[in-house]
PDB file as gemmi writes it, atoms N, CA and C in Angstrom:
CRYST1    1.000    1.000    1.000  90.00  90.00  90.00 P 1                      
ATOM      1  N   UNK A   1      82.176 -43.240  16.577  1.00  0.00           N  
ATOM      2  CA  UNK A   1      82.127 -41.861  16.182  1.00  0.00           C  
ATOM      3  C   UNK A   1      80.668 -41.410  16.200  1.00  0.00           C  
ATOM      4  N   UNK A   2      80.306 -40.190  16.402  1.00  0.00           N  
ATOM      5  CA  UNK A   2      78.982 -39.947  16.981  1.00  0.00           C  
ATOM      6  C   UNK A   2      79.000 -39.115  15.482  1.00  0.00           C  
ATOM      7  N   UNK A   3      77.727 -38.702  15.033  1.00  0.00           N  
ATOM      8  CA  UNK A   3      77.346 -37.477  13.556  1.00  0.00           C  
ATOM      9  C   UNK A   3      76.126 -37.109  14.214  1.00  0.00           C  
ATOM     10  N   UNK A   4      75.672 -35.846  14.064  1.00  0.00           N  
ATOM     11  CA  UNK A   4      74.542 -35.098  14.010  1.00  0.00           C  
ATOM     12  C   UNK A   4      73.636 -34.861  12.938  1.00  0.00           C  
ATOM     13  N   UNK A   5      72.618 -35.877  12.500  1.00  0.00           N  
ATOM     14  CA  UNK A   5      71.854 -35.579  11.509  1.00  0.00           C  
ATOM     15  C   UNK A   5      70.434 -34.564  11.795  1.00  0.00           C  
ATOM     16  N   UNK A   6      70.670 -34.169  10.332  1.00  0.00           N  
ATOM     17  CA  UNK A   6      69.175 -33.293  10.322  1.00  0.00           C  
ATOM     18  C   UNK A   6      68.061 -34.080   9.709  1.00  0.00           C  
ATOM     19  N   UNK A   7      66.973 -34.174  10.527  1.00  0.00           N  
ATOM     20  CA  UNK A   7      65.881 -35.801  10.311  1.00  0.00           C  
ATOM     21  C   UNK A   7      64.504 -34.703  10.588  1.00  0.00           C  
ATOM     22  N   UNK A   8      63.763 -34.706   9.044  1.00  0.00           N  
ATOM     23  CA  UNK A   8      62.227 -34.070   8.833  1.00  0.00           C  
ATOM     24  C   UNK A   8      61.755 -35.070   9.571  1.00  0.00           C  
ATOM     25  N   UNK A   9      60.862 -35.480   9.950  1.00  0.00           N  
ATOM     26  CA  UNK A   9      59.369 -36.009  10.150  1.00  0.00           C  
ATOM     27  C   UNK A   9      58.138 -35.397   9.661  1.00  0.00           C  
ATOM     28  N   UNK A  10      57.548 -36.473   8.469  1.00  0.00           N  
ATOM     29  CA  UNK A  10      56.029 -35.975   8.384  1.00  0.00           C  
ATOM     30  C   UNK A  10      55.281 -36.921   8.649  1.00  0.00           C  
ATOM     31  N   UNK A  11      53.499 -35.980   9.177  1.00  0.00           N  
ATOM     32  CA  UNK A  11      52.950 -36.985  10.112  1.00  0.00           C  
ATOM     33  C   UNK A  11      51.595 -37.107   9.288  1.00  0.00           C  
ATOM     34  N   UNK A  12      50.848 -37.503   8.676  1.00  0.00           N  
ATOM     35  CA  UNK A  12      49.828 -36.986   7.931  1.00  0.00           C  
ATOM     36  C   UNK A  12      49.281 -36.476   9.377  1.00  0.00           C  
ATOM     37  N   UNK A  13      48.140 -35.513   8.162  1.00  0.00           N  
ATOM     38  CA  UNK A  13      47.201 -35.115   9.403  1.00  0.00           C  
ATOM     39  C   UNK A  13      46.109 -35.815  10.178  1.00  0.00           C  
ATOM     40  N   UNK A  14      45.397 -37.032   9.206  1.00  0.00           N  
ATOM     41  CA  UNK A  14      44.665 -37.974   9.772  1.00  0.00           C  
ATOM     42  C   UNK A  14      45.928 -38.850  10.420  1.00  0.00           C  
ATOM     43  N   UNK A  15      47.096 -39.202  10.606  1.00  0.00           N  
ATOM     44  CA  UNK A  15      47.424 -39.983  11.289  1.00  0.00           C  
ATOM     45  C   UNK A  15      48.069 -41.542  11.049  1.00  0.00           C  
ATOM     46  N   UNK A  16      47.583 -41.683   9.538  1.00  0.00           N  
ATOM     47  CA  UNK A  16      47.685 -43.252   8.915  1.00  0.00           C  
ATOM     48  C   UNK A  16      49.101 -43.309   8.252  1.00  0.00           C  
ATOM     49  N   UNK A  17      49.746 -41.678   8.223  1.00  0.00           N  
ATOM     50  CA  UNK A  17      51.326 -42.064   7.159  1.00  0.00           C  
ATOM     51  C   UNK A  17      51.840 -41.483   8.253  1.00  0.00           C  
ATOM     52  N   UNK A  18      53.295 -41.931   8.284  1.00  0.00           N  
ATOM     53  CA  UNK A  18      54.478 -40.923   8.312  1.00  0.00           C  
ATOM     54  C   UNK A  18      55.804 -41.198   7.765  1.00  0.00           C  
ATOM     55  N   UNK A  19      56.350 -40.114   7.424  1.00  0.00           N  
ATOM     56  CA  UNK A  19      57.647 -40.286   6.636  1.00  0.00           C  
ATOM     57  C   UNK A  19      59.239 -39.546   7.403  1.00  0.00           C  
ATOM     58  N   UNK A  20      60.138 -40.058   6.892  1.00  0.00           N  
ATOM     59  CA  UNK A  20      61.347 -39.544   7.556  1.00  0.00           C  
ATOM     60  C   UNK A  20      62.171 -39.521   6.506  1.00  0.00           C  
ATOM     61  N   UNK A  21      62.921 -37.979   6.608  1.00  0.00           N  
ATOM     62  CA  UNK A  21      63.987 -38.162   5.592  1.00  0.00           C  
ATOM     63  C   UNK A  21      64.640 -37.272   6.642  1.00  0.00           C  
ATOM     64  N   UNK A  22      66.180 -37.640   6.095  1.00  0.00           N  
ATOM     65  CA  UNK A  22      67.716 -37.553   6.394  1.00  0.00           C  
ATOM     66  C   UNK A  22      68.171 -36.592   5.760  1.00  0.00           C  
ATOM     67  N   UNK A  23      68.067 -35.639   6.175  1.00  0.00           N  
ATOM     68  CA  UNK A  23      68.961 -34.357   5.244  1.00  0.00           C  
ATOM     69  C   UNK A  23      69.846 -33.812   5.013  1.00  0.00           C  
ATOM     70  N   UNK A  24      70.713 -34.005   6.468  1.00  0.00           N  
ATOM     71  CA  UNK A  24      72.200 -33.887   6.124  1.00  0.00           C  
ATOM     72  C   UNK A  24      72.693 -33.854   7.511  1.00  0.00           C  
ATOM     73  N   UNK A  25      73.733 -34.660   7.333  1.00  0.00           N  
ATOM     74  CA  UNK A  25      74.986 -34.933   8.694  1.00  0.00           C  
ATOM     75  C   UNK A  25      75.962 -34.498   8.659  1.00  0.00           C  
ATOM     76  N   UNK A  26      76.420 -33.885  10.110  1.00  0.00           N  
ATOM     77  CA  UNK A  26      77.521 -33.198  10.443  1.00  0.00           C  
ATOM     78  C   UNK A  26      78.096 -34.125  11.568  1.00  0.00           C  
ATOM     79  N   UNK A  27      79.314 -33.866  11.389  1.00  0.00           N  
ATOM     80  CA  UNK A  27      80.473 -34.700  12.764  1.00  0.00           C  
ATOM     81  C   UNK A  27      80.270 -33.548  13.972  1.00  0.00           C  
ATOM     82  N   UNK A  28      79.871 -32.384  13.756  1.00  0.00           N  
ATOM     83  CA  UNK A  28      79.974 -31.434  14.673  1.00  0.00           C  
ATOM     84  C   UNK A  28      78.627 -30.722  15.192  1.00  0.00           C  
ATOM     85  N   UNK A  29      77.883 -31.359  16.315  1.00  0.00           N  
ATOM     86  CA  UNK A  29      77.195 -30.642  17.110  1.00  0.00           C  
ATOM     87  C   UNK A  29      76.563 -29.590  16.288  1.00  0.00           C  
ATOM     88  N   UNK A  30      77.261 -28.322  16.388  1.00  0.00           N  
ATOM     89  CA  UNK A  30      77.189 -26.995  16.231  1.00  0.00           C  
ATOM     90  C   UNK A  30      76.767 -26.362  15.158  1.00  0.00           C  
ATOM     91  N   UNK A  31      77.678 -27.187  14.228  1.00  0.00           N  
ATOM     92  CA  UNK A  31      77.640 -26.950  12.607  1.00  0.00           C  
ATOM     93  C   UNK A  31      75.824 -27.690  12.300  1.00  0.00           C  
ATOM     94  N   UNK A  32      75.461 -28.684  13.087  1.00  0.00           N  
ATOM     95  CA  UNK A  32      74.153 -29.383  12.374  1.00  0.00           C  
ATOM     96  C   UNK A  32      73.146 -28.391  13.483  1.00  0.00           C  
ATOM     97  N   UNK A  33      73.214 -27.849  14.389  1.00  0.00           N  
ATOM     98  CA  UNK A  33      72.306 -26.764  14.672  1.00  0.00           C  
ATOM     99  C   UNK A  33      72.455 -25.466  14.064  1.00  0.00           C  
ATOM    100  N   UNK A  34      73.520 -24.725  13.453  1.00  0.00           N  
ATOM    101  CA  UNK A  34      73.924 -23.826  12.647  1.00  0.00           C  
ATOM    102  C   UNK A  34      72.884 -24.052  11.567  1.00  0.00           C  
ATOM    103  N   UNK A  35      72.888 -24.906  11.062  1.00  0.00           N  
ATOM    104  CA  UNK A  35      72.348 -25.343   9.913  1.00  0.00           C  
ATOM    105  C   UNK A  35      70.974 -25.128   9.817  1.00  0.00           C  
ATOM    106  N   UNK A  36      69.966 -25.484  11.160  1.00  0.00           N  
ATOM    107  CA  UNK A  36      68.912 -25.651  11.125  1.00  0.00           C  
ATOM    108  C   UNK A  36      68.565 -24.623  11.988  1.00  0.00           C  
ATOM    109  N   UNK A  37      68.991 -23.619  12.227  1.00  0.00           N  
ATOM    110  CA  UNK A  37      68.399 -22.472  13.157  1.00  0.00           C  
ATOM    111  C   UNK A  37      67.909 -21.685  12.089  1.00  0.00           C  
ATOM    112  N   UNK A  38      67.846 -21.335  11.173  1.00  0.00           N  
ATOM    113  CA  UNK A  38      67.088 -20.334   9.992  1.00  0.00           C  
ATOM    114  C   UNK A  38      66.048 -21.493   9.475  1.00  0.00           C  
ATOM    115  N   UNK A  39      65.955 -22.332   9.715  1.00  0.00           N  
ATOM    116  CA  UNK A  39      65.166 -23.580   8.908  1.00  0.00           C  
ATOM    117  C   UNK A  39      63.605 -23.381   9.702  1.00  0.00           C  
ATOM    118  N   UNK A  40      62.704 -23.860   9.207  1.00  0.00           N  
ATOM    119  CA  UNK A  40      61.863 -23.955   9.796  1.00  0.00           C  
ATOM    120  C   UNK A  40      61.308 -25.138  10.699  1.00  0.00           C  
ATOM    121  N   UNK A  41      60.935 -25.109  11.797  1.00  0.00           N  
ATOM    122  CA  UNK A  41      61.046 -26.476  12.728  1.00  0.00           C  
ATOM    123  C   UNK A  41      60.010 -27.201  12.783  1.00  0.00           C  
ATOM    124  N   UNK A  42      58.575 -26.412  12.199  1.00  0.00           N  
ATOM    125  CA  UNK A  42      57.335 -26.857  12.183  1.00  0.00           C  
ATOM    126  C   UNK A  42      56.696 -26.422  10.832  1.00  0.00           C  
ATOM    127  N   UNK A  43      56.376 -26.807  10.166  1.00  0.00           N  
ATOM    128  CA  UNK A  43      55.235 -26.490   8.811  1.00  0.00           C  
ATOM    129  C   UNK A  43      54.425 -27.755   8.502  1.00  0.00           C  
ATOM    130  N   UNK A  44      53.676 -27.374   7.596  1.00  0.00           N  
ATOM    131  CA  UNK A  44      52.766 -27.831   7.109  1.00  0.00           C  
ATOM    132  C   UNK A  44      53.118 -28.412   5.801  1.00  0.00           C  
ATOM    133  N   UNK A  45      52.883 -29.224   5.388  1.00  0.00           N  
ATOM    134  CA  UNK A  45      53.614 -29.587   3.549  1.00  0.00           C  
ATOM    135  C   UNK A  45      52.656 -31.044   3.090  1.00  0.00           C  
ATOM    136  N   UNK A  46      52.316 -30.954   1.259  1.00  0.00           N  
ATOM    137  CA  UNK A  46      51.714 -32.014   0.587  1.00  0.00           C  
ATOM    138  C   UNK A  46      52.444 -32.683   0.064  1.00  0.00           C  
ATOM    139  N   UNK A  47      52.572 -33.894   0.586  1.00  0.00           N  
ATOM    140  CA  UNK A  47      54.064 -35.007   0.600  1.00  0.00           C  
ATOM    141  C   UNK A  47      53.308 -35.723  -0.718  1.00  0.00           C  
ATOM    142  N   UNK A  48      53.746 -35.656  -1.672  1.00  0.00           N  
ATOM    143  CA  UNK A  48      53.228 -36.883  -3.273  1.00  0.00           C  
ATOM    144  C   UNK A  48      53.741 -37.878  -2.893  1.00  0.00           C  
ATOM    145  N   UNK A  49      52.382 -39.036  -2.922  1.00  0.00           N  
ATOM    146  CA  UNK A  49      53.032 -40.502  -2.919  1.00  0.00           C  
ATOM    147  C   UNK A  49      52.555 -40.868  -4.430  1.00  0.00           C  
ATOM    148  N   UNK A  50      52.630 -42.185  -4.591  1.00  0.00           N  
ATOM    149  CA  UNK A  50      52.071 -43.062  -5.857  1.00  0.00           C  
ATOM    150  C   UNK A  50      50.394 -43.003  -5.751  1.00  0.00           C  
ATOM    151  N   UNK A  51      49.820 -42.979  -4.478  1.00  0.00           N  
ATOM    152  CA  UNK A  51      48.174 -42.850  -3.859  1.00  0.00           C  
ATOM    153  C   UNK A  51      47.971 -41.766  -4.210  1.00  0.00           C  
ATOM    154  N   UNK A  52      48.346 -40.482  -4.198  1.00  0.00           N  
ATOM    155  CA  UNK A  52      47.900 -39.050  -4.386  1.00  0.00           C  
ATOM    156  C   UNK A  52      49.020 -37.981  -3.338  1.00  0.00           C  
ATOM    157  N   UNK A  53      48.590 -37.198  -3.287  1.00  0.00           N  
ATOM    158  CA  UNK A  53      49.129 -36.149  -2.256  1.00  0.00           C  
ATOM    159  C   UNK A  53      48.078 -36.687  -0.966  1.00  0.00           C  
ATOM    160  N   UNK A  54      49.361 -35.953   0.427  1.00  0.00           N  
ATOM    161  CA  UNK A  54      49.097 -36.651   1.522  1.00  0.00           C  
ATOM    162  C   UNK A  54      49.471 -35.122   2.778  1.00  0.00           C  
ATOM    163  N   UNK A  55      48.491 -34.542   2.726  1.00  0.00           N  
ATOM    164  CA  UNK A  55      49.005 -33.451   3.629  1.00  0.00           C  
ATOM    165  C   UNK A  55      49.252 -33.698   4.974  1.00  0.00           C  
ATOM    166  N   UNK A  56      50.356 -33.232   5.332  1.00  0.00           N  
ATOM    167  CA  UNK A  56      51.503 -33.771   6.775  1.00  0.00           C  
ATOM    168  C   UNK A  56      51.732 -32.109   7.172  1.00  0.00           C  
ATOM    169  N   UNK A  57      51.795 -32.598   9.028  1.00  0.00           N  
ATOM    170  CA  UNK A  57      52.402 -31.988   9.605  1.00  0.00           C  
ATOM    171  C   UNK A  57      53.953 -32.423   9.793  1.00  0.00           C  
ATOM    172  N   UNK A  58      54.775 -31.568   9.740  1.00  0.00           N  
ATOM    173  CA  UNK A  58      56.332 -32.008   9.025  1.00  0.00           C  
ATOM    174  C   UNK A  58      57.179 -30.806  10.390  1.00  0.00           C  
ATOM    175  N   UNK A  59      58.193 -31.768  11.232  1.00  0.00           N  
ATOM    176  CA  UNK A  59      58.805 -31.592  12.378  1.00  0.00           C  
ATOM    177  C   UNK A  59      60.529 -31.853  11.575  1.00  0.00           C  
ATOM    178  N   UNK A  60      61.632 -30.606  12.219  1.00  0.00           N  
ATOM    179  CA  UNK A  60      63.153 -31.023  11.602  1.00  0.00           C  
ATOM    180  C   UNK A  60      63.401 -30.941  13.031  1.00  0.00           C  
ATOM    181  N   UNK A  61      64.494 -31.320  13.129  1.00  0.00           N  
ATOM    182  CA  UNK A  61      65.122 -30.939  14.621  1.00  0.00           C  
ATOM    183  C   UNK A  61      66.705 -32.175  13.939  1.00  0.00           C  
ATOM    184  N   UNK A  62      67.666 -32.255  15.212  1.00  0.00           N  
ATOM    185  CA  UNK A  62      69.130 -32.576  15.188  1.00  0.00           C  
ATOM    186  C   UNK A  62      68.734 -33.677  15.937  1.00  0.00           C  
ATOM    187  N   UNK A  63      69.521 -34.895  15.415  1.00  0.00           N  
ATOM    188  CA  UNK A  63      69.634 -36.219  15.755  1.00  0.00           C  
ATOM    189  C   UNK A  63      70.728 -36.835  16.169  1.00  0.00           C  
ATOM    190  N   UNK A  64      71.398 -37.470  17.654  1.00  0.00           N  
ATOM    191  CA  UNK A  64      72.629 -37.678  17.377  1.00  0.00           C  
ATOM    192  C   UNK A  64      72.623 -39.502  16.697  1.00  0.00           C  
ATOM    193  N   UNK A  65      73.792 -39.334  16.431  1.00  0.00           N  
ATOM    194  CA  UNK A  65      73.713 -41.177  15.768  1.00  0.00           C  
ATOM    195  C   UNK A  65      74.634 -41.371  16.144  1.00  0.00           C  
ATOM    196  N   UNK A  66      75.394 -42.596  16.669  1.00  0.00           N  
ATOM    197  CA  UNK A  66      76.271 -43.178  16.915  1.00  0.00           C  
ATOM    198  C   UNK A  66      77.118 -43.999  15.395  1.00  0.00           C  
ATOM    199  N   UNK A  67      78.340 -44.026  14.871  1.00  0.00           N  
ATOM    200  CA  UNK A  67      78.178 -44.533  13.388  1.00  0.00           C  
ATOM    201  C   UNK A  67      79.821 -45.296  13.660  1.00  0.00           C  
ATOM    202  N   UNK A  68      79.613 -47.254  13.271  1.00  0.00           N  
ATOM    203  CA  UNK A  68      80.587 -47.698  13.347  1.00  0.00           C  
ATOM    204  C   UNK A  68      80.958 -48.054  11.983  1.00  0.00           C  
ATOM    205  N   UNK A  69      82.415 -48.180  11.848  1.00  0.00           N  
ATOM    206  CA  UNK A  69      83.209 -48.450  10.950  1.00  0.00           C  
ATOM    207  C   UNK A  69      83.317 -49.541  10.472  1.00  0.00           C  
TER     208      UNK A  69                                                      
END                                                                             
């Protein structure tokens, strides 16, 4: 069965972090671009770690996954 997840990427801006979170999966194509067409696809954001804040360039876009039972 295939799902369409919605997957941030942040990149710091020097280059030394990056992070990925999973935001939400759809079985349907359509419905997980529905979702993310008002979203923003590119920003800027200060990701808090345990080290301090870590300012990232932060990418969403639709992921397909393949998902077995």
């Amino acid at each position: 069965m295939k799902v369409f997840a919605v997957v941030t990427v942040a990149t710091e801006i020097e280059g030394r972090f990056t992070a990925v979170r999973f935001e939400k999966a759809f079985i349907s194509a359509s419905k997980a671009e529905n979702y993310v067409k008002d979203l923003a696809k590119t920003w800027r954001e200060i990701v808090q770690m345990p080290q301090g804040n870590i300012d990232c360039m932060c990418e969403r876009g639709v992921h397909e996954l393949d998902v077995e039972e």
